[in-house]
N, C-alpha and C positions, 0 to 999 in steps of 0.2 A: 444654567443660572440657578442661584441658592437664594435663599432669604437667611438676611444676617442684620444683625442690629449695627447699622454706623455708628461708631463715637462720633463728640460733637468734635470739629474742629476748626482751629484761627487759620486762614491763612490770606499776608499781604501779597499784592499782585498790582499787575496788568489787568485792566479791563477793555470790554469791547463791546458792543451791542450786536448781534446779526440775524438772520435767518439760515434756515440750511436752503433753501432756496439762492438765495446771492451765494453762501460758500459753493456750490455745485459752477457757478460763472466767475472763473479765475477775475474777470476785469470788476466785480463786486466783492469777491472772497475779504473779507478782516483780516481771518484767523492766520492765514499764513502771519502775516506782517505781526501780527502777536504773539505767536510762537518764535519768532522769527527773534523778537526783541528778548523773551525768555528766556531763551535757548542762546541765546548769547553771553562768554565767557564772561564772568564777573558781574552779571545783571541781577544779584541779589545778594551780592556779598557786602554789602551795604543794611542789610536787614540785621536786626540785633533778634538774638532769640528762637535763631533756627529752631525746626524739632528733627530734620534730618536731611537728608541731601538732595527728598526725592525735590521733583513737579507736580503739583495740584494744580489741576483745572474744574473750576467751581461754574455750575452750568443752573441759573436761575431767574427767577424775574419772570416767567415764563409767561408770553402774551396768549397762549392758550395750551396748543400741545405740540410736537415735532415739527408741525410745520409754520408755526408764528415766529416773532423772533420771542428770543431769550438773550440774557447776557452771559458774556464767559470771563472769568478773570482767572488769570495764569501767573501762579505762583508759588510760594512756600510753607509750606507749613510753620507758626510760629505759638512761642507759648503766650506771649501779650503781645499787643498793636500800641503800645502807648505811644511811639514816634512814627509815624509814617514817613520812608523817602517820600520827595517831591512824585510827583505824575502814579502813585501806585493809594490804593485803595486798600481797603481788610476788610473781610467778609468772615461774619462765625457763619458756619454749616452747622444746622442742626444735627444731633444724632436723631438718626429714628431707622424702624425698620427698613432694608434697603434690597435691590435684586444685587444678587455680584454676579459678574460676569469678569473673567480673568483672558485678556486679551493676551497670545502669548504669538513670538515670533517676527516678521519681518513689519516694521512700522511705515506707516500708516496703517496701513492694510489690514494687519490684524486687530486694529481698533473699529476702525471704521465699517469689517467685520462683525463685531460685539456691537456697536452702535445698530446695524441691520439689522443682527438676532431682538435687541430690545423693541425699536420697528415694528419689529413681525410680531411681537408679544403685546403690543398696547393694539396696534392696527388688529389683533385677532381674538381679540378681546379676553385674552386669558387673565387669568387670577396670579394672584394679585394684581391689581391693576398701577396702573404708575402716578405718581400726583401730582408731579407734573410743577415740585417744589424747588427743591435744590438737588443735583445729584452732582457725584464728586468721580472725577478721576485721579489717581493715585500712580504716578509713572515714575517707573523706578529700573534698575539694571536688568530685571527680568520679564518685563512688559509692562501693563499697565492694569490696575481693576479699576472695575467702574461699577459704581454704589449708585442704583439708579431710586429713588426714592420712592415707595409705595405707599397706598392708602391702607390704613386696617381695614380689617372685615368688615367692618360693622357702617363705609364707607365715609368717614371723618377723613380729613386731610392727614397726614403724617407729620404734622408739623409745619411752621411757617416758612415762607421763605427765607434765604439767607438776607443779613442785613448790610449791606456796603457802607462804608462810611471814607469820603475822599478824604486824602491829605491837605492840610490846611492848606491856602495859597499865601 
């Protein structure tokens, strides 16, 4: 893992609220059923203003640290939100300093890998520590990075949470 500054970015989605605790009990798990609906052919081709072809998965709201829940919204990268489809939400990600971790290889596993390694880095109290804000996955033809968000030195948060904002009804 590096420290690298995340740009800030828009992107509409899928949202979901959970714990990793319910994701570990398939008959609790969201996340499938949310990937599930992303990863489904044409489930963003309705978004105006793509930025590229990847997956963003936006990981915030966080009720304490890895083991509270947090929410995930699963989607695209976009340059403005001005129209939301129906049932999807837009979230800006702050930029701020961030850990990368570059998951590479056979999916899930190798993510879910890089999620352990980060784990073993807040759980062992090393430095930078995590803030536990907004951190961003970036999945693309060659795996996926994952921008975990850190505190500065000086122990300030890193910036505020991401802001969701739903689609009118």
């Amino acid at each position: 893992m590096i420290i690298v500054d995340r740009p800030e970015t828009l992107v509409v989605g899928y949202v979901v609220r959970t714990t990793n605790a319910a994701e570990a009990d398939p008959a609790l798990a969201r996340l499938p059923a949310l990937w599930a609906r992303a990863g489904a052919p044409g489930a963003f081709a309705h978004v105006p203003g793509r930025v590229d072809e990847n997956l963003y998965a936006v990981l915030t709201d966080y009720e304490s640290d890895h083991n509270g829940a947090y929410t995930q919204i699963v989607g695209v990268a976009v340059r403005t939100a001005a129209r939301l489809p129906e049932g999807m939400v837009a979230v800006r990600v702050p930029g701020v300093p961030s850990l990368l971790s570059e998951a590479r290889g056979t999916m899930p596993g190798a993510l879910v890998d890089a999620w352990q390694q980060v784990w073993k880095h807040t759980e062992s109290g090393a430095t930078p520590a995590r803030a536990f804000t907004t951190d961003l996955e970036i999945h693309h033809p060659d795996g996926v990075d994952l921008y975990v968000a850190t505190l500065p030195s000086f122990g300030e948060p890193s910036g505020p949470p991401a802001q969701a904002q739903a689609a009118p009804a």
